[in-house]
N, C-alpha and C positions, 0 to 999 in steps of 0.2 A: 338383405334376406339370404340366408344359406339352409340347406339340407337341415340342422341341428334346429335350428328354428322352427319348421313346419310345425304344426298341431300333427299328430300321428295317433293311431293306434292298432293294437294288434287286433287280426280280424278273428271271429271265430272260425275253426275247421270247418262249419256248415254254414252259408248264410245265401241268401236269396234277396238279386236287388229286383225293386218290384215297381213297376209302372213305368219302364224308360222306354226309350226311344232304341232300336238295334236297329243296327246298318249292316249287312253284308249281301254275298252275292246274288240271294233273290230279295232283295230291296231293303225299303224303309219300314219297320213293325213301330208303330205305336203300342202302347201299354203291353210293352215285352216281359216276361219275369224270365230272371238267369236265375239257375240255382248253381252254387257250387261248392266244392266240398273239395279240400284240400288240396285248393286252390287251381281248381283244375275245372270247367266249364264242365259240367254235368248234364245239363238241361236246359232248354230254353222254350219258353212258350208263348208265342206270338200271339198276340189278341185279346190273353188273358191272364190270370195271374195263379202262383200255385200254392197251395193253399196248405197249412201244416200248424197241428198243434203241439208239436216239440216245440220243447221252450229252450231246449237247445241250439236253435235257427234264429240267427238272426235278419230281420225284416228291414232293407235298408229304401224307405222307398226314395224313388229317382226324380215322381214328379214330374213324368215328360222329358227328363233331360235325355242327352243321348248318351247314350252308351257304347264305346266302341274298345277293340283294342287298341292299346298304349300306343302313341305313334311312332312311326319309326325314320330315321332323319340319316341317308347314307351319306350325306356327305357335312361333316363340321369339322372344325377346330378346333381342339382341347387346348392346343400349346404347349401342354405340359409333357416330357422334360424340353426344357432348353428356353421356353417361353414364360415364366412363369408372371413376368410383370403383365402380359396382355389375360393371360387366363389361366385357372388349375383346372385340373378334372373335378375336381371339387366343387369350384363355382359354374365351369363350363354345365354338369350336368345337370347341376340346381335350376341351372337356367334352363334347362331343358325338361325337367321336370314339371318345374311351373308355366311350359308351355302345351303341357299334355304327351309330353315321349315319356316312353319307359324304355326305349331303344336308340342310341347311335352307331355311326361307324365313324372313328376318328383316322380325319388324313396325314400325312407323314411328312407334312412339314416340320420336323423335329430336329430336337439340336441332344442327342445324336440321331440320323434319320435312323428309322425301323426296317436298317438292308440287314441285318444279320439275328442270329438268335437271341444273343447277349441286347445287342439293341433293342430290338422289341420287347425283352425280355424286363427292361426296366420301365420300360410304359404301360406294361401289364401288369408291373407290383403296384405302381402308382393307383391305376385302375381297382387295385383287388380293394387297396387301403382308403383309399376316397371316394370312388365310383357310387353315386346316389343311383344311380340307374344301371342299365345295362350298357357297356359299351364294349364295340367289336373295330381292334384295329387293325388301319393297313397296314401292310409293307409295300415299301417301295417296290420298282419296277427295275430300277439300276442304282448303283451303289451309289450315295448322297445326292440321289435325285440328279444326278451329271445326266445321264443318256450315254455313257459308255463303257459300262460294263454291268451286264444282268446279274440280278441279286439269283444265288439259291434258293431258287419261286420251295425245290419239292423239299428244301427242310425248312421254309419258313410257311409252307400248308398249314402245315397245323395250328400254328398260332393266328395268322392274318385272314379277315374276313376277304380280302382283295389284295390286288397288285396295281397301284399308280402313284405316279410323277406328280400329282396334284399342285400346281402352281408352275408346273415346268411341260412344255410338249416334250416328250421326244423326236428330239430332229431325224435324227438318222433314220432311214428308210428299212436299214438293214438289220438295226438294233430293235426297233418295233417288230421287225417281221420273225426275228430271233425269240424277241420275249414271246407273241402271240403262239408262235408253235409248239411254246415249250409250256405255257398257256394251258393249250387246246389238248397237249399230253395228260397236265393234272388236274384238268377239269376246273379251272379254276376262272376268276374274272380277272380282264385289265378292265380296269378303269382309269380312262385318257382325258385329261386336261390340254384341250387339241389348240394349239397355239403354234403358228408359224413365225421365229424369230425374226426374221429374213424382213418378214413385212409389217414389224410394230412401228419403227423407223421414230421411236421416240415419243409410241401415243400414251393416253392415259384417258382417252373417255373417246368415246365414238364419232368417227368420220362423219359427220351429220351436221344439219342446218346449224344445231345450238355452236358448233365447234368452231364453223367457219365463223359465225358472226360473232364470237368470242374471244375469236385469238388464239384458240387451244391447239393442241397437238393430237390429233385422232387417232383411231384405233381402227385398223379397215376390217370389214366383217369375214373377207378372205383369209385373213388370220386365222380366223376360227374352221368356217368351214371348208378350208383347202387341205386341213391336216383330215378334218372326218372323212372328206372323201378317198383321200390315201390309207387312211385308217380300215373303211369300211373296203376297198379291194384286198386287204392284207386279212383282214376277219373272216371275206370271205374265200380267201385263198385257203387259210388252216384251221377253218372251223370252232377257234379261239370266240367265248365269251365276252362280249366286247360291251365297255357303259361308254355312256360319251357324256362324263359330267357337263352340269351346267350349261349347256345350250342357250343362245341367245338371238340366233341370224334366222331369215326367213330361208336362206337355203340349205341351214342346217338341219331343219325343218326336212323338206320335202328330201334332202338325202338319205333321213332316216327312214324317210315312209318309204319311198322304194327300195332301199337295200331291206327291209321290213320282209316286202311284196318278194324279192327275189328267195326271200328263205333266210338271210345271214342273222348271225345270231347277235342279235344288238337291240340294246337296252339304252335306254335314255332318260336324264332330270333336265328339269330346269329350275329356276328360283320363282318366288314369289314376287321380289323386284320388278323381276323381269313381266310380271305377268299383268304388271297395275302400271309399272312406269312408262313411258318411252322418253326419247332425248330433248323432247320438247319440256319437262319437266325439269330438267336437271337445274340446280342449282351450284353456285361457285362451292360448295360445303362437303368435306370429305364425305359427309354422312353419302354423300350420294357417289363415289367412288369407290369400284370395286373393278373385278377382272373375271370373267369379259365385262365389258360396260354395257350402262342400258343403252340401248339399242333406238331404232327410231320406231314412227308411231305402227309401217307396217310388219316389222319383225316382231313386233307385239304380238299384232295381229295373228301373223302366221303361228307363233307361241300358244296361243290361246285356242285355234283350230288343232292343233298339235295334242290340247291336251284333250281336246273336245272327241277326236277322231280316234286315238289311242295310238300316233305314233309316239309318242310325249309318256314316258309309266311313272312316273315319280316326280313330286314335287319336292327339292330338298333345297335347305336354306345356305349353305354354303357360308355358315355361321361363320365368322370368320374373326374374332376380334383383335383391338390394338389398346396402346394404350390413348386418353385426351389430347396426350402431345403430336402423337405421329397423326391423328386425323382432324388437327386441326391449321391444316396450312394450305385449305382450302380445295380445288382438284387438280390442279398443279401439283399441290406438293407433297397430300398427303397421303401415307401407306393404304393402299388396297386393301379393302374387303370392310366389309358391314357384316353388324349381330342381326341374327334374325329368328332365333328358335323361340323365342318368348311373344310373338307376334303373329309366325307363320300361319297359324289356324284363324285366327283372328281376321288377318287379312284374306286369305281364301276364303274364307267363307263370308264376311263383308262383301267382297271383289268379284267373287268366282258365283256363288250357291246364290246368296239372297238377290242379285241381279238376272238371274237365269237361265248366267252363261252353261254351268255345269249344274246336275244333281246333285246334294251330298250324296250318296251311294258314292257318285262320281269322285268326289272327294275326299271319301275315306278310303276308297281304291287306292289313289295317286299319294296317300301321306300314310298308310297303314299295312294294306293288306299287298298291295305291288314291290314296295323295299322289300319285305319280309319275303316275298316269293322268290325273285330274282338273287337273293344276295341268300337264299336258304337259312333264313334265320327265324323259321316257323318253328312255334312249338307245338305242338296238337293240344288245342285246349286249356290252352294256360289262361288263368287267371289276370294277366296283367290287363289293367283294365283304365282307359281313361274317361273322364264324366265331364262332360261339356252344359255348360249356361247356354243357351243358344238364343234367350234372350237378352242378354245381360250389354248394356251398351258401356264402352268404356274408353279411355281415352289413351294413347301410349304417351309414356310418361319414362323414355331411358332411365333417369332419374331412381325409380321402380322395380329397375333391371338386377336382378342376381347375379347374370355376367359382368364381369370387369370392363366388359365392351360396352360402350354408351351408344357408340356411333349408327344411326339407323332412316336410311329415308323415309321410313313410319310415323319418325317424332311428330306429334301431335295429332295424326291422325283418328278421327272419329271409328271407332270399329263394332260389330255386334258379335257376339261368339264369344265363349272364353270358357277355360278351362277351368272348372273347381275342385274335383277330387281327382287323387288316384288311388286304384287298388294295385299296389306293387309288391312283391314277396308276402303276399298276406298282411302286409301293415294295409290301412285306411290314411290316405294324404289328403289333409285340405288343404289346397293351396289358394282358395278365396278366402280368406279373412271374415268378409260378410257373408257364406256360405253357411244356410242350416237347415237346409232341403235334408241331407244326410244325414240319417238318426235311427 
């Protein structure tokens, strides 16, 4: 399946979807009508529906579905330039499409990284020429992601949604404290991939029961949260925008919540993974190999409180993909990271909403309406619009997958939730096949 595939069509300038479901900050509206007119959110009316004999308006009803904005996913991998056998912007966003985004933020593991203009400058032609969605990329933080020398943060402004090492900590004390100031000058965000070299000491999945009784080489959870805690005295020394991608520890957790409580200015995701797994699940199978690793059953835990309580603002998948060969040589040997954008709602809201744990409100907070706020990538009103099956039960199936990544601790998972349309740049996208609620 690619973008050129989808059933599509072009929307009219006025049309009104009727009978959905709307989620935002004063709650859940059954039988909501949006009306909207070139392609910009107009109107909405909770409880009922509005009513018009222009036969120039189109009547799209919803049916109960929910209707939210297009989600938005700040941390994935495109791979493209330098990667192109694990993924292109092309298929990466497809597969983000058909998971309900019409927004990402691509990280800068790239070959060449995104530290200079020119650099960036060709991931963004990529982007203008392929890009099925929106996507907003980083630049790095120092020049090829080393940690020793900071990129030109105030001429790469303009182009980059953010500034991170993503897949690399910054060691040095002095080079984080350099970028953060200069940061907190252009108003801008680090977003930190907090990993303490010192203390990997050779792991590849977490220090925990499953490791010892395995044979394996762990990954200690101070890795992670010894660099946030250093992070977060540096953030609040220069008042520097600070994300802590991917969180996975129970004490990264409660360090966000009180540096939160003291005022500092920090933001925080975690994955989905992380939010259903712990270590007791893992299997010998790359599919379940990534960085940080799943964690154990109370880092879950505390993950889960995290998103409950609102230290936790974003859920992003950390879509990450490779090719069959590199994640197939079990968790030993094969390359880091799992796809996940084609699954992520699925899963939260299987995991997360129809268990209890959160509301959806709650859940369109943490995968819509919190990226877009933090990372300023609101539009007033826009149109992009994604339409959720909320009962729709289905099975994951990589197989299925639009991404070139297959690899997914979801494989086979039972799910409920799933995305069917979207309204994107004024086209109409069905991305269910069996989808005919829309008409």
């Amino acid at each position: 399946m690619t973008y050129h595939d989808l059933p599509m069509e072009l929307m009219p300038a006025h049309y009104v979807l009727d009978r959905c479901l709307w989620v935002d900050e004063d709650g859940v509206s059954e039988d909501t009508a949006i009306e909207v007119i070139d392609n910009k959110i107009v109107r909405i009316e909770r409880g009922g529906t509005i009513k018009t004999d222009d036969p120039n308006v189109r009547i799209l009803n919803m049916d109960g579905r929910l209707v939210c904005y297009g989600l938005c996913d700040v941390h994935v991998h495109l791979r493209q330039p330098g990667f192109d056998a694990k993924e292109t912007i092309h298929t990466g966003t497809t597969a983000a499409m058909m998971g309900g985004y019409t927004a990402v933020c691509a990280m800068p593991n790239l070959n060449p990284t995104p530290d200079t203009i020119e650099h960036i400058g060709e991931e963004l032609d990529i982007i203008k020429k392929d890009a099925a969605i929106n996507v907003y990329p980083y630049a790095s933080i120092t020049i090829d992601r080393k940690g020793r020398q900071l990129v030109d943060m105030e001429a790469l402004k303009r182009y980059a949604v953010a500034f991170s090492d993503d897949g690399s900590g910054v060691q040095s004390d002095d080079m984080m404290r350099e970028a953060m100031k200069e940061a907190a000058r252009l108003d801008v965000i680090i977003a930190a991939h907090c990993e303490v070299n010192d203390l990997l000491k050779g792991g590849y999945i977490h220090d925990g029961e499953y490791c010892k009784a395995n044979g394996h080489k762990g990954i200690c959870s101070e890795s992670e949260w010894g660099q946030i805690a250093r992070d977060l005295k540096l953030a609040e020394e220069t008042g520097c925008r600070y994300h802590v991608c991917h969180i996975s520890t129970k004490e990264s957790v409660e360090l966000i919540r009180q540096a939160k409580k003291r005022g500092v200015k920090v933001t925080c995701e975690t994955g989905p993974h992380y939010l259903v797994f712990c270590d007791e699940d893992l299997k010998d199978e790359g599919r379940f190999k990534m960085n940080p690793p799943i964690r154990s059953r109370e880092d879950r835990d505390a993950l889960i409180e995290g998103i409950k309580d609102g230290t936790i603002d974003c859920i992003a998948t950390d879509h990450a993909p490779h090719t069959a060969d590199e994640k197939s040589r079990g968790l030993k040997g094969s390359a880091m990271g799992v796809v996940g954008l084609e699954t992520a709602f699925g899963v939260c809201y299987t995991h997360l909403v129809q268990t209890g744990i959160i509301s959806l409100q709650r859940l369109v907070e943490l995968m819509t309406t919190n990226p877009r706020r933090i990372f300023r990538l609101e539009v007033e009103g826009e149109a992009n619009l994604a339409i959720f099956d909320l009962k729709e039960e289905w099975t994951v199936d990589s197989r299925k997958f639009a991404s070139m990544g297959k690899a997914t601790p979801f494989e086979g998972m039972n799910l409920t939730g799933k995305p069917a349309s979207l309204i994107y740049d004024g086209r109409l996208i069905t991305l269910n096949q069996n989808d005919t609620t829309v008409r």
